[in-house]
N, C-alpha and C positions, 0 to 999 in steps of 0.2 A: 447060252444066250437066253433073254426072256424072249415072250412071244414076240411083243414087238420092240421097234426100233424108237422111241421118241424122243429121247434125249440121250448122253453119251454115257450115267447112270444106269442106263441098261445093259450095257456091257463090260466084262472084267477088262486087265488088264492082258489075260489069258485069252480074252473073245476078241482082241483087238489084234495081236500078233496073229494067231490065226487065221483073219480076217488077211492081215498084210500077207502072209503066205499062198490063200486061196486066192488072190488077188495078182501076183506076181507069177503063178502057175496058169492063171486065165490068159493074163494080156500075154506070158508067150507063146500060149496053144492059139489068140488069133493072131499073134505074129508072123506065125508060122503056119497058117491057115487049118490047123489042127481044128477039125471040129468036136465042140465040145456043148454037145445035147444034152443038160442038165437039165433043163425045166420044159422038158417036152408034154403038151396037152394042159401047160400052165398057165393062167390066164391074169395082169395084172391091173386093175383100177386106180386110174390117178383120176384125184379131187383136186383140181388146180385154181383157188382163186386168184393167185399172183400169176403175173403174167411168166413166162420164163424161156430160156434156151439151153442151157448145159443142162439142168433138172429135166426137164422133158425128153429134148434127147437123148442125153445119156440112157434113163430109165428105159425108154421105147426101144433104142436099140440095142442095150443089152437084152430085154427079153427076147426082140429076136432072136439075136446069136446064141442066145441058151433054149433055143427051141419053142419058146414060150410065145405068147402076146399081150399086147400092153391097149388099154383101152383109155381115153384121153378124156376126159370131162371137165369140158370148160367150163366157167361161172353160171352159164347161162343156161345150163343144160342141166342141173343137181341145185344150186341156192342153196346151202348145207342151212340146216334152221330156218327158211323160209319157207319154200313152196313143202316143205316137212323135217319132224325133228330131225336131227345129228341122228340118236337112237334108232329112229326107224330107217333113216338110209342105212348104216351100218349094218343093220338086219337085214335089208335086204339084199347088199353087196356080198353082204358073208355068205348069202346062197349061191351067187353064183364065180363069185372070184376068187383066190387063191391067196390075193393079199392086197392092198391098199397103201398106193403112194399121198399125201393128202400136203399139200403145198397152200397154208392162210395167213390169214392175217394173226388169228386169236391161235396162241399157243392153247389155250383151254379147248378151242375147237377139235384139235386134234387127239386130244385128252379122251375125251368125249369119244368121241370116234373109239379109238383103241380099249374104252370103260365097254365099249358094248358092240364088238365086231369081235369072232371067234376066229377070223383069220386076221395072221400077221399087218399092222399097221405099220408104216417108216415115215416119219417126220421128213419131207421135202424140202420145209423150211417153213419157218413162223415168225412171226415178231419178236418170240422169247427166247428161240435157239435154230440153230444151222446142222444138227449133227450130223448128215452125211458129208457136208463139206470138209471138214474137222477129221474127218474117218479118211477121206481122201487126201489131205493136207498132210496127214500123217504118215500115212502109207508114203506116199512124193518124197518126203525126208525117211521114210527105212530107205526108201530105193537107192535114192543119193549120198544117206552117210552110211548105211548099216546097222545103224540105231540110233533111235529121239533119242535115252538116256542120257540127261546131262546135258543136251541144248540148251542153248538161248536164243528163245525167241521174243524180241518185240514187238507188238502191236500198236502199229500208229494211227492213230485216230479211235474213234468214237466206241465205248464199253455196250456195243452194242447185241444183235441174236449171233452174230458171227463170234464175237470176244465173251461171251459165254459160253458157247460151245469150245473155243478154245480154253479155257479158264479149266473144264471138265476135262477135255482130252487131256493137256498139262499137269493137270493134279495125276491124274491116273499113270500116266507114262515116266512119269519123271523129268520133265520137262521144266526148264525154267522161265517164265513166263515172266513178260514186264508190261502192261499197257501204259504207253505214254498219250494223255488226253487229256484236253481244256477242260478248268472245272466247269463240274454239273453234267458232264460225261461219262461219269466213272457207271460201270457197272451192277446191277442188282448186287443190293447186298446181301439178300441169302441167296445166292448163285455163289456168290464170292467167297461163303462163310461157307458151306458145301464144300467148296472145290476147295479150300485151308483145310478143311477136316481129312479130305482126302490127300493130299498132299503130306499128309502126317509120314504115308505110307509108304511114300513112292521117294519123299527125299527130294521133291518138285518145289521149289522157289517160286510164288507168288507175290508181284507186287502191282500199284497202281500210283502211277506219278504222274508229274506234269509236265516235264522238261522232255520232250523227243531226243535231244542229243546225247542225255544221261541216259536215255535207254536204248538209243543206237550203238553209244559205246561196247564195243568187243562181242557186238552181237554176231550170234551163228545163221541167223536167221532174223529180215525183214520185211514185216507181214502190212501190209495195209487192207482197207476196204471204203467203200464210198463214205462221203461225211453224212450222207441224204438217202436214207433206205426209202422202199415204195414205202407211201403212204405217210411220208413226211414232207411232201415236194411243197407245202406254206412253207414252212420252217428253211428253206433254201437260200436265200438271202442272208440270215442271223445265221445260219449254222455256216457259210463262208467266211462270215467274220471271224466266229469263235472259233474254226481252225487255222486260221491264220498262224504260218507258224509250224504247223503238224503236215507240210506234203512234203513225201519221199521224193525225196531231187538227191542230184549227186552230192553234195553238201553231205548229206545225213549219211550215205550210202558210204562215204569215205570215213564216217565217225566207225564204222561196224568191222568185226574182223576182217582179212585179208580176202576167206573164202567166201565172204558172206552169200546170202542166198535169199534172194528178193521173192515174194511171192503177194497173190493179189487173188481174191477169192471171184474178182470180175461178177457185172460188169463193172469196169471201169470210166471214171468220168478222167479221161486224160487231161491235165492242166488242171486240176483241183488236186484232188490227194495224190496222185501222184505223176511225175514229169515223162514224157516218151523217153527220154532219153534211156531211163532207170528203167520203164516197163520193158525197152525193148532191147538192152544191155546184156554186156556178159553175162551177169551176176544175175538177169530173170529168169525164173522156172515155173512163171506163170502159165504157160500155154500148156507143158508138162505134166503142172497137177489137174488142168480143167482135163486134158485126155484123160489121165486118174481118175476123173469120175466114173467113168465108162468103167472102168476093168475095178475098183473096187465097189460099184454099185451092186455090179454084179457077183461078186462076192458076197455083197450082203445076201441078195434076192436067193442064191444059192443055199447061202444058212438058215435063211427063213422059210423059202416056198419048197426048197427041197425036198425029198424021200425022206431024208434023214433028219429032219427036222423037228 
């Protein structure tokens, strides 16, 4: 694996099943209360200017259970490029922490960050990409089918930091991906022209439509996320309109194969993109992959902050 985590780029196809098995040997040692002190005397830095719950948690309490500790820095406490540059906080973190969770607005902020910190950086989340989410979405479906190779998953609603990091995962795994999205939703185009090049490799189906039902059809998997990320809440009014159309209700859930398997990166705005009925259904494994975050975060923290690292 590179040093750090920023986008899913960073990892093979080989660093990712790995990942899934370190991840699967975790959550059953705390199943089973099996203590597993891996990052003992480890210390982790989260930069957090988005607000958060599964990201913070998880992180924090994974470091406990791997022996470690997690140190929380809220906006108001760092101003990454305000109260001083990106470059010198990073300098100065790399003195005394182990590795750097860093949760913003600017995907380049994080860049930054990881250009001039000598310990491991992980992308929490950004406006350009989601990739621990994605990392853990993945792992969710080894668990459940045995292998992504050859899914189909759609994506409903908005090409947005969540549907490019899927877009990367997809290309890399084998995965057939389809987003269904109102125009002028569609996804970065060089994410998308990346993630087709990679895809050469893996034999991974890449498309971008407009029709939800045509990409519900005989789907393995139905993914949504909010129509309204932070720091879009003007745009909430027009961006209701322009999904009109695109919420996961049983309608759409009964176009998809038989097994299908509902999932939702949360939080969720229930009654917009999609209905309780769907979130709280046979067919969700929503609650599932957000515990996943836990047991493949740590996973990650383990390949990065580790000895062996």
């Amino acid at each position: 694996m590179n040093r750090h985590f920023i986008t899913l780029d960073d990892v093979t196809p080989g660093d990712m099943e790995g990942l899934f098995d370190l991840a699967a040997s975790l959550k059953a040692k705390q199943g089973q209360g099996v203590p597993h002190i891996l990052l003992q005397g480890k210390t982790l830095a989260m930069v957090f200017e988005k607000p958060s719950l599964r990201t913070r948690v998880t992180f924090e309490v994974g470091m406990t259970q791997l022996g470690g500790h997690a140190i929380y820095l809220a906006p108001a406490d760092i101003r990454l490029g305000q109260r001083e540059t990106v470059q010198d906080a990073a300098r100065n973190l790399e003195r005394w922490v182990d590795g750097i969770v860093a949760r913003t607005f600017s995907h380049q902020m994080v860049e930054r960050l990881a250009l001039h910190s000598r310990v491991p950086v992980i992308n929490g989340l950004t406006d350009g990409h989601h990739p621990v989410e994605i990392l853990c979405d993945l792992f969710s479906l080894w668990e459940k089918r045995g292998s992504v190779a050859g899914l189909r998953v759609s994506f409903i609603g908005d090409g947005n930091n969540v549907c490019h990091s899927w877009l990367q995962g997809a290309a890399k795994m084998g995965v057939h991906f389809t987003l269904a999205c109102p125009p002028g939703y569609e996804p970065d185009p060089a994410v998308m022209a990346g993630a087709q090049e990679e895809a050469k490799g893996s034999g991974a189906r890449l498309a971008v439509i407009h029709d939800p039902r045509e990409a519900a059809r005989g789907a393995d998997v139905l993914y949504t996320d909010v129509w309204t990320s932070m720091g879009q809440e003007e745009e909430h009014a027009k961006r209701l309109r322009d999904f009109q159309g695109f919420q996961l209700d049983r309608a759409l859930v009964d176009q998809a194969g038989p097994d299908v398997l509902v999932m939702h990166c949360l939080p969720a705005h229930r009654g917009e993109e999609i209905t309780d009925e769907v979130m709280d259904g046979p067919r969700s494994i929503v609650f599932d992959q957000a515990e996943n975050r836990l047991h493949m975060q740590k996973a990650l923290l383990v390949r990065l902050l580790g000895s062996g690292s």
